[in-house]
N, C-alpha and C positions, 0 to 999 in steps of 0.2 A: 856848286853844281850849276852849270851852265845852260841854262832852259829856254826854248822856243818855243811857244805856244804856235802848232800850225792850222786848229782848226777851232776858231771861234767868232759865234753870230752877234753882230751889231741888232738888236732887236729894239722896233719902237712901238709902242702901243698895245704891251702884254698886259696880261691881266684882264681883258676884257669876256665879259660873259657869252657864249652863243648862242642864240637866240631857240627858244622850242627847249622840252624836254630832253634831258640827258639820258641815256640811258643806265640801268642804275649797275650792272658791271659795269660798264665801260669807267665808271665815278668812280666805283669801289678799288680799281685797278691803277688810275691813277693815284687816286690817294692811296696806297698803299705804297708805290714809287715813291713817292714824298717821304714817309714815315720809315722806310728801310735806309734812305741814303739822308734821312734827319737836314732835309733843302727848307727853307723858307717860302713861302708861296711868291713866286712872281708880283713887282710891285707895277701898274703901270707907267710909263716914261715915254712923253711925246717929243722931246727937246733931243734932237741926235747928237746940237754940241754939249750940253747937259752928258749926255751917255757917254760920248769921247773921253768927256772929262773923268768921268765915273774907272773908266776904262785904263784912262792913263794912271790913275791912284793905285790903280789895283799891280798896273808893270812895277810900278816904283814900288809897291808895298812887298811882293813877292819875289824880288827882283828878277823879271823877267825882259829878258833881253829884248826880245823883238812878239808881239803880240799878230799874228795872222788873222785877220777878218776874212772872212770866205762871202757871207752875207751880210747886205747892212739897210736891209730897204730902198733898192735901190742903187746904180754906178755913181749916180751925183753923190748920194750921201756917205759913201765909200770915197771917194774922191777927198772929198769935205773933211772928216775926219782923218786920214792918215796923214792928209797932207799940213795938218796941224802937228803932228806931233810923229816925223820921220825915225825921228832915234828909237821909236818904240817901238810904231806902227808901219804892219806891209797889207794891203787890200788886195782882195782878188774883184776882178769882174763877176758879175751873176745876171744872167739871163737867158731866156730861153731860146738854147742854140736851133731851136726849127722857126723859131720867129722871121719876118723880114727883116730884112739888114741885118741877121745877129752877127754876122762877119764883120759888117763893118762896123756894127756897133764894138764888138769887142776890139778891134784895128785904134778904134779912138780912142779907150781908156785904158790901153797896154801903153800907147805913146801918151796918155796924160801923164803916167805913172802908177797904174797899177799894176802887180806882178804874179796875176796869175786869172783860172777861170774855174767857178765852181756852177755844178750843174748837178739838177735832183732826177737822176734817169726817168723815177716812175712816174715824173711829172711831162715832158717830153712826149709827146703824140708819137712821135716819129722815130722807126729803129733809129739807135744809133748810128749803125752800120750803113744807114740808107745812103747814099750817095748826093742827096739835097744836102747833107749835114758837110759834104767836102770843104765847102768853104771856110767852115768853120777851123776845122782842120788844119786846113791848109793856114792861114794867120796865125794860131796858137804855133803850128810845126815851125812856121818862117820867125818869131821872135823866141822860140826854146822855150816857153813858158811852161810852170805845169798846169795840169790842168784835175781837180780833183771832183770827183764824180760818186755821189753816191747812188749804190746799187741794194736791194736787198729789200727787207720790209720799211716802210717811211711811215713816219710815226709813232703815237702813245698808241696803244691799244684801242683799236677801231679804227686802226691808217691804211694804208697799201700793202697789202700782200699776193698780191697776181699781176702783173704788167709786163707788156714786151721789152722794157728794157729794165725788168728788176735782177735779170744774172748779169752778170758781171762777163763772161763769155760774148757777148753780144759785140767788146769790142775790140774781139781778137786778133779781128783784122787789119781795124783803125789803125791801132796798136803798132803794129806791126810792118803797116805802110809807112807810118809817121811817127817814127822813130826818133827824132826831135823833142817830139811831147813827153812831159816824167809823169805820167797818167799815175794819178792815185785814188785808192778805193780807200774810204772810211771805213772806219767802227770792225776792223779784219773783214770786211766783206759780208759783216751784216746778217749773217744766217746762212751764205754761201760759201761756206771756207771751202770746202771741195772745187767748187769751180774757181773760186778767187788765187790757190794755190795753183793750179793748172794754169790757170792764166800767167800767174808772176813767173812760172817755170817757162813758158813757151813766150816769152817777152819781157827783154832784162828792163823796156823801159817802163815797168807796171810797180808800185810801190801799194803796199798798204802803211793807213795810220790805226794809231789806236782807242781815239776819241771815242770819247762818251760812257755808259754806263755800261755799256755791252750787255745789257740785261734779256738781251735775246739768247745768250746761253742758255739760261734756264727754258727753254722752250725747245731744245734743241733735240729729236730722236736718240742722241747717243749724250752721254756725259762730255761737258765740256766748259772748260772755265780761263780764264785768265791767264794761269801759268800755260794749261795747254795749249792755249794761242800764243803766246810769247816761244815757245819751245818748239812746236809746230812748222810757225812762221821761219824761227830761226836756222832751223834743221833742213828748212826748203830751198828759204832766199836771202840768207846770214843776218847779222844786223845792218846792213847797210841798205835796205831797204823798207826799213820798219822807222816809222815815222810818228814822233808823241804829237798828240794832242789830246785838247777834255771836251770839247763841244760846247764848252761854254758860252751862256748867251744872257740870262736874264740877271736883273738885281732885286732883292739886297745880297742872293747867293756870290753873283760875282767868279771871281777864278775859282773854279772847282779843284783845288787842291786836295780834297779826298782821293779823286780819281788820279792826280799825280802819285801820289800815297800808296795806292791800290797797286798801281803799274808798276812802279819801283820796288815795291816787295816782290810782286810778280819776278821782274827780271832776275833779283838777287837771289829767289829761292828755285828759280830755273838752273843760274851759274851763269849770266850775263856779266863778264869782265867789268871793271867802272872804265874802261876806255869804250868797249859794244853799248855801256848803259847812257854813254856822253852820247856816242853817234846818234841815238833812236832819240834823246832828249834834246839834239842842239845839234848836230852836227851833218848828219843827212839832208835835214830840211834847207840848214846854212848855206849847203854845196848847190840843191837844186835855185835857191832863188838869188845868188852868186855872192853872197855874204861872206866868201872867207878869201874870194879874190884881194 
């Protein structure tokens, strides 16, 4: 089985306590996540080349072709890290495209060799759509890059759920002008399948992945789980635009291969062919970031 991991966080300095009273849902709620998907608690790790290493152990244990960083604390330490160990490792850029210079900030780490640009919407002051953000646009547009954007609620329980760029609609336009970009939505669009699915219908360059626990299902108004997102998706935008990853970020968890587990049953008890189940695990992501040239 031929696997690319396309979305996962380089994290340094987890573990660390927040400062003041927790509140005691908010506790109860996490630890409950922990104890359903039986994760080990985040260990902290200040050393990034430490983590690379941690990171390359886990390509070679799983064997996993090509490991996708989206986040890594940072362009330098994203730099730093992949460029040690290319046969494994591909980085994306991350930072905030309303910042100054984030144009040209990203123009210099697409040409160091990064191959892509990850961006947290409900983090972003600034619609997407706004026209200060063109520039940004426009660089990603001019080197083909994709550019992967999460929309939707952000966060464990107690995070974002109201912001002007938390639908996924907001970049229908972008989209649509800049046609260049393989704009991709994590986690199926996070709580917005409706608008997420509208959007990949009115813009063939809009992909979703499938990272993470998706545990926003269960919060969901109508019944909805895993296979119906695989089937959903399928039935809207084929398998060629459905994109695996786990979201994986912390140690001693490491590759979440549960969630691989999860997805692959998913697929197979959908009727995902094993050539539509290669595309979504290895072979979509291979094509956007030029890997099978």
């Amino acid at each position: 089985m031929r696997l690319i991991d396309s979305h996962v966080h380089l994290l340094l300095n987890l573990g660390e306590t927040k400062e003041g009273e927790e509140d005691p849902w908010l506790k109860k709620e996490r630890e409950k996540w922990f104890r359903a998907w039986n994760f080990p608690k985040p260990e902290p790790l200040d050393d990034v080349d430490q983590l690379g290493e941690l990171w390359y152990q886990e390509a070679n244990r799983y064997s996993i072709d090509k490991i996708v960083f989206v986040t890594a604390n940072g362009n330098e330490n994203m730099l730093r890290v992949v460029s040690k160990h290319p046969d494994r490792f591909i980085g994306y850029a991350h930072h905030d495209p309303a910042q100054a210079n984030a144009a040209e900030e990203l123009e210099k780490f697409i040409k160091a060799g990064l191959k892509g640009y990850k961006i947290l919407g409900p983090k972003v002051s600034v619609p997407l759509n706004d026209r200060s953000l063109y520039p940004v646009w426009e660089v990603a547009n001019h080197y083909g890059i994709p550019v992967l954007v999460h929309f939707g609620i952000l966060g464990a329980a107690g995070g974002i759920a109201y912001h002007v760029n938390i639908n996924p609609l907001i970049i229908h336009d972008v989209a649509k002008q800049f046609s260049r970009i393989r704009f991709i939505v994590p986690h199926f669009g996070c709580g917005y399948v409706f608008e997420t699915l509208n959007l990949c219908w009115a813009c063939p360059n809009v992909y979703v992945d499938t990272s993470g626990s998706n545990q926003w299902t269960r919060w969901m108004p109508y019944e909805l789980n895993l296979e119906m997102l695989f089937r959903k998706y399928r039935e809207t935008i084929g398998p060629e635009r459905i994109i695996f990853g786990t979201d994986s970020s912390w140690f001693p968890r490491g590759f979440c291969k549960t969630y691989l587990d999860e997805q692959v049953r998913a697929m197979i008890h959908v009727g995902f062919s094993d050539d539509e189940i290669d595309r979504v695990l290895y072979t979509n992501i291979a094509e956007i970031l030029g890997l099978t040239q």
